[in-house]
C-alpha positions as CSV (number, residue, x, y, z in Angstrom):
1,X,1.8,-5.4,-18.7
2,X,-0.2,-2.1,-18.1
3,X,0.3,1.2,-17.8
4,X,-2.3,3.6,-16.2
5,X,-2.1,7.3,-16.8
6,X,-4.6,10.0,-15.9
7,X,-6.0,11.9,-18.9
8,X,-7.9,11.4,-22.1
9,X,-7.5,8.2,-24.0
10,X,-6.4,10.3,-27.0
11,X,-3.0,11.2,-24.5
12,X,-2.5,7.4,-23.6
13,X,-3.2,5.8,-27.9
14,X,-0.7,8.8,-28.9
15,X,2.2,8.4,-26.0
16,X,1.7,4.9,-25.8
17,X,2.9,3.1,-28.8
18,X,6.0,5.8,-28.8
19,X,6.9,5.7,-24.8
20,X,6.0,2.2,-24.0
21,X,5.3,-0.2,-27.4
22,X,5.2,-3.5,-25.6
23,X,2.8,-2.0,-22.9
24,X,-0.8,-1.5,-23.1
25,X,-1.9,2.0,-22.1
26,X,-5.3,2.9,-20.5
27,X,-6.2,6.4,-19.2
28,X,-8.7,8.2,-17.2
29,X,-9.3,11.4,-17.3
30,X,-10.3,11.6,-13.1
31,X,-8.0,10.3,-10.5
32,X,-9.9,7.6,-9.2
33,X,-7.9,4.4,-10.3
34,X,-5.0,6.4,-8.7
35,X,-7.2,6.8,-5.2
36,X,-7.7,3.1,-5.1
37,X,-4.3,2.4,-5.1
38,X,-3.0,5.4,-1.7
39,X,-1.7,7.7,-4.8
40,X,-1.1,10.8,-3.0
41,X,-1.3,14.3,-4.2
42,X,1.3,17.2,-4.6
43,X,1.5,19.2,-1.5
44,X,3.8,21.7,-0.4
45,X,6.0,19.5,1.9
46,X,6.7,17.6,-1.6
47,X,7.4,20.4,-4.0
48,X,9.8,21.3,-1.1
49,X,11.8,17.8,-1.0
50,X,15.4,18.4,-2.7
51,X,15.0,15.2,-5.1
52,X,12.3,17.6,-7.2
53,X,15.0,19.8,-8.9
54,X,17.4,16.6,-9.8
55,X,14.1,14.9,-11.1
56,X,13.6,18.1,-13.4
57,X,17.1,18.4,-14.5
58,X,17.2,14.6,-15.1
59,X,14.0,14.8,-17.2
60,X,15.2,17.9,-19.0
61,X,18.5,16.8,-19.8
62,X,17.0,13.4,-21.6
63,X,14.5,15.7,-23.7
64,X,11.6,15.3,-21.4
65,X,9.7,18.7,-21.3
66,X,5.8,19.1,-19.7
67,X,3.6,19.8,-22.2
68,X,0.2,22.3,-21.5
69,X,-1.1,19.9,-18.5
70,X,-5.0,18.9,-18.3
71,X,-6.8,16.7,-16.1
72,X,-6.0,16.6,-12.7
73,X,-2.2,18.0,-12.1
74,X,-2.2,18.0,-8.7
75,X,-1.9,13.8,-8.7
76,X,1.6,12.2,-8.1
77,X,2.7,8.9,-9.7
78,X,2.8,5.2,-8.4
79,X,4.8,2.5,-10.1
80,X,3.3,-1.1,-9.0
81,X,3.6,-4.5,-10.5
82,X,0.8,-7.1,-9.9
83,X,1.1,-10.5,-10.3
84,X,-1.6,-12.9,-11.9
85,X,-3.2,-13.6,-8.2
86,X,-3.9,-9.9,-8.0
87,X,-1.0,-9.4,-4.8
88,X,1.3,-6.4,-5.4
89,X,4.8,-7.1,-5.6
90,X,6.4,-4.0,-6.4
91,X,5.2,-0.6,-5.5
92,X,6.9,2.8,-5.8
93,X,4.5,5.6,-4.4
94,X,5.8,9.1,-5.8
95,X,6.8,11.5,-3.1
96,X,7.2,14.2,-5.4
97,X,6.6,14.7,-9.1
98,X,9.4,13.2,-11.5
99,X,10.4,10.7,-8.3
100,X,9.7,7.7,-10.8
101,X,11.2,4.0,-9.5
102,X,14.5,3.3,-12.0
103,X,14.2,1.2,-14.7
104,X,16.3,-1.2,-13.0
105,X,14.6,-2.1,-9.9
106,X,11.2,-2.9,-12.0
107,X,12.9,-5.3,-14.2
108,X,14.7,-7.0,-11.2
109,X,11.1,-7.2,-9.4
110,X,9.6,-8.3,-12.6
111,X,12.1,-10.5,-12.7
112,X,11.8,-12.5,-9.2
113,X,8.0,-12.7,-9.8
114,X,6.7,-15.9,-9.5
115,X,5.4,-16.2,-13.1
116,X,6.5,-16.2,-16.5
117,X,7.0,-12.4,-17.1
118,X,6.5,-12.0,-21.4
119,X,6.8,-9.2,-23.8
C-alpha cells in the first residue's frame, strides 16, 4: 500500500511512520500525480458545501490541527485503491477539503479486491 501526499519528502518520512506505519509514503512537492488521477482543486462552490465545517470540527475534535501549509494548498484529496493489474477499484475524489472516504469503506473495498491484500 501507498500513500501519495503533495509536499516535500521531508513532510511524507516524518508523518509517515507516525500517521500510517504499515504504508509507504511518497510526496511531491507539485500537483502533478494528483492531475493524472481528475484531483480537483478548492473552489468557492466547495469551501461553500456544509460537509466543510463538520469535516473541521471532526478533525479538530480528534487533535488534528493544519500546520503552516506549503506547496500547493489549493489541491483537494483523492482516496483510490489499485489493484495489481493497475484498474482502480476504489476511488473517493474530495469535494471539499477534510471530505476524506471513512476508514471503513476502504478496508471493506480492500477487502473484496481480488488479491491477497497484506500488511
Amino acid at each position: 500500500m501507498v500513500a501519495v501526499g503533495l509536499g516535500e519528502p521531508k513532510h511524507a518520512a516524518y508523518f509517515g511512520p507516525r500517521l500510517a506505519p504499515s504504508v509507504a509514503c511518497l510526496s511531491w512537492t507539485t500537483p502533478e500525480a494528483h492531475a493524472a488521477f481528475g484531483i480537483g482543486r478548492v473552489s468557492l462552490g466547495s469551501l461553500a458545501r456544509p460537509g466543510l465545517a463538520s469535516a473541521a470540527v471532526r478533525a479538530t475534535m480528534h487533535g488534528h490541527v493544519q500546520g503552516r501549509a506549503t506547496g500547493d494548498t489549493g489541491v483537494l484529496s483523492g482516496t483510490f485503491l489499485i489493484d495489481t493489474t493497475g484498474v482502480i477499484r476504489f476511488a473517493h475524489y474530495a469535494r471539499f477539503p477534510g471530505d476524506d472516504p471513512a476508514i471503513d469503506d476502504i478496508l471493506a473495498a480492500a477487502a473484496a479486491l481480488p488479491f491477497e491484500v497484506r500488511s
